[in-house]
N, C-alpha and C positions, 0 to 999 in steps of 0.2 A: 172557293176554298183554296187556300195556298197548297201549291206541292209541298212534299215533307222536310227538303232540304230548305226550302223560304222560310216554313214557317219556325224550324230549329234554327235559323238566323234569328227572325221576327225576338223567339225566344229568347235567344242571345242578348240582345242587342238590349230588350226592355230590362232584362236582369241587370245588367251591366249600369247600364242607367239608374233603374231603383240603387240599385249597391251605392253608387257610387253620388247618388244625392244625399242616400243614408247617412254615410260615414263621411262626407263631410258638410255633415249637420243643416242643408239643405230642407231635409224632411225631420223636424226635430222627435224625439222619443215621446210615444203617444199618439201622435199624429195620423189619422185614419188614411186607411188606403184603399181606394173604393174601388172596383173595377172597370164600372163603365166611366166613372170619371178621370181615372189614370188610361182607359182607350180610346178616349177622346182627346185627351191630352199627349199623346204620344203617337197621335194615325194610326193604331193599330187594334183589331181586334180583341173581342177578350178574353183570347185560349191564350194568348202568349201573357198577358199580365197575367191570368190566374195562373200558368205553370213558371212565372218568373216569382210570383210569392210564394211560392209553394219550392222552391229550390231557396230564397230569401230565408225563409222559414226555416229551412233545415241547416243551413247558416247560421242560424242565432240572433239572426235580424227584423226577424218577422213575427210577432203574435196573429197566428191565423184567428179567424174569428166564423162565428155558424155564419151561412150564406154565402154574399161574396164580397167582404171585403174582410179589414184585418188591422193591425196597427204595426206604426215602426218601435223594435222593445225597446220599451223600458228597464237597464241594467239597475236589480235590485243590489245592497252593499252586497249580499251574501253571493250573487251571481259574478259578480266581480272579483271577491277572493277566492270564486272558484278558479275562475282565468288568471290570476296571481300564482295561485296555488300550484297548477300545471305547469304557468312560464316558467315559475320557480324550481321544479324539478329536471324542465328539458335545457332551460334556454343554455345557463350557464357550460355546459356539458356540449352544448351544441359548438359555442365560442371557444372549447378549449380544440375540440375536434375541428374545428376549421381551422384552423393554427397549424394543426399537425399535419392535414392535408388538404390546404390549401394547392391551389393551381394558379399556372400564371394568367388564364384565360378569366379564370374565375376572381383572380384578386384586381385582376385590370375593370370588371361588371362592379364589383364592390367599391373599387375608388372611384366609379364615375358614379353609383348610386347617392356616395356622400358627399361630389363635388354638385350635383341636382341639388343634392336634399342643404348645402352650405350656400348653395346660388339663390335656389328660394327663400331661406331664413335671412339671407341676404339684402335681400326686396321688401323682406316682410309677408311672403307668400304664404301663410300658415297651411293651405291645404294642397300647393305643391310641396312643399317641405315636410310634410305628413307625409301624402304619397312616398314620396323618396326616401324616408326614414323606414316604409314598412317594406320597399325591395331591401334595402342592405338589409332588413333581419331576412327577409325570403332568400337572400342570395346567401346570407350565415350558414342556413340549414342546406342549402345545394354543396356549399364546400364542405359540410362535415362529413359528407361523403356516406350519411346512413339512411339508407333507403325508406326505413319505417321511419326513423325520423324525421324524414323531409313529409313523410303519407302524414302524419301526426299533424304538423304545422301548416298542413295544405289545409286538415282538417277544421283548424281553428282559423285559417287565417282572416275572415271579416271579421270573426270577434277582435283576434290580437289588432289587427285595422285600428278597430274603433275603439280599444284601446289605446293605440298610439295616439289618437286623435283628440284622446285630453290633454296631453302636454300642451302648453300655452307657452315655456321658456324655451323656443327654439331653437337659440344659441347655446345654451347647456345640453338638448339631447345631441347638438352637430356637434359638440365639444365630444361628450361621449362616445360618439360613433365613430369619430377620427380617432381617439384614442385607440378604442377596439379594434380599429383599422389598423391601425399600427403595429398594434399586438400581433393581429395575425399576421401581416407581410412578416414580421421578423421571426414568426413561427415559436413564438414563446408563449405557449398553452397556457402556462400558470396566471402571468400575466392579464391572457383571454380570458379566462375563468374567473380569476376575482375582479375585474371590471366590468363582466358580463354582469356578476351577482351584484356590485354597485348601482350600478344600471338602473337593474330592477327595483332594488332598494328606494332609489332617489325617484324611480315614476311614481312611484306613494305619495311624495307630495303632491302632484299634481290632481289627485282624486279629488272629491267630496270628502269631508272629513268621518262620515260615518260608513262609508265605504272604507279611506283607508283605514280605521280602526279596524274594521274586518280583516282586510287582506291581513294585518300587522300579528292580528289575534290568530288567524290558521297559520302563519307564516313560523310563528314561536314555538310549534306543535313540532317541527322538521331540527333533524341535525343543525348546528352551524343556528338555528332561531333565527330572531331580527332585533334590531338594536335595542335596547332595552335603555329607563333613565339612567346617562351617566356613559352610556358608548353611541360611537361613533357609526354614519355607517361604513367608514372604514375598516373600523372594529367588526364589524359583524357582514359585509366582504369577505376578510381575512379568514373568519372562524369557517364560512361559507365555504372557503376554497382549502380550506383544510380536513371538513368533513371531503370533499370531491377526492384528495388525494388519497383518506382514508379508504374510499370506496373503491379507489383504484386498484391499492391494496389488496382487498377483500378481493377483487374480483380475480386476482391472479395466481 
């Protein structure tokens, strides 16, 4: 039997691994996860896979199953506009808030996360250039500087992952991400905020089309909505970061 600090690596190590075949589509959705044949496959016993799906699992990435094995999830349309639903409430707000207290230590992590994530889309890396497209949003929520909000985003963050991980136009999210980059080195909030909310907007394309009808239909329920026939998501940006000023408003 492993000492306790081995076997909390052991567990480390196979989590990290599972995560990280998961979300970049390695192990596709559905896909069984069996115990003794992922501890056979990995040299390791099977307390460390079973408490690495069982940590997976409370991720959002794992359908436990009776016994011991389990599946990697399957994201239904309606589990998807739930994580729409959320980005859409924090993310924007997070982008205006890094603007306004952004650091120099901090903004120099975020331009080397976007020169990774423009070096890979570069090459055609599509799953280093995922990776590196989900630190700049991890490094977004360090510079907003709100504690619960960074605890928030820790908590979603393999879902938000593996949602990053359906973009396919790499050169539009590195477009995006530089922009945003932008925004906050020059410390203009407003800016960060309605291209925060475009952002989100424009990763709807990239869904399943019954997914993004979801997200589109919870999205129209909120201030500011989502573009409707006849607007832009310019248009619906703009209305986005006009409810955020209104709120700002209210809150003072």
């Amino acid at each position: 039997m492993l000492p306790s600090g081995d076997e909390d690596s052991e567990v480390a190590r196979v989590t990290l691994q599972l995560r990280e075949q998961i979300l970049d589509g390695v192990r596709a959705p559905g896909s069984r996860l069996v115990e003794r044949s992922l501890a056979e496959e990995l040299a390791v016993s099977r307390v460390p896979v079973r408490e690495a799906l069982r940590t997976l699992a409370a991720e959002g990435l794992v359908t436990l199953r009776p016994r011991t094995w389990a599946t990697v999830r399957v994201f239904a349309p309606e589990d998807i506009a739930d994580l729409i639903e959320v980005r859409r409430l924090w993310e924007a707000r997070a982008f205006r808030l890094a603007a306004l207290r952004r650091t120099p230590a901090g903004l120099a992590r975020l331009r080397a996360a976007l020169r990774a994530q423009a070096e890979a889309a570069g090459r055609g890396d599509a799953i280093r250039a995922r990776r590196a497209a989900a630190d700049f949003h991890a490094i977004v929520l360090e510079l907003a500087g709100n504690h619960l909000l960074r605890e928030l985003g820790q908590t979603l963050n393999s879902r938000m992952r593996w949602l990053l991980a359906q973009h396919d136009d790499l050169a539009h999210m590195t477009a995006e991400h530089r922009a945003l980059c932008e925004a906050i080195e020059e410390q203009d909030a407003e800016a960060a905020g309605r291209l925060g909310a475009a952002h989100l907007h424009s990763s709807l394309r990239h869904l399943a089309p019954d997914a993004a009808e979801a997200a589109r239909t919870r999205l129209a329920d909120h201030p500011g909505g989502l573009a409707r026939p006849g607007r832009t998501d310019g248009d619906t940006a703009h209305s986005h970061e006009t409810s955020l000023r209104e709120d700002d408003r209210a809150a003072q």
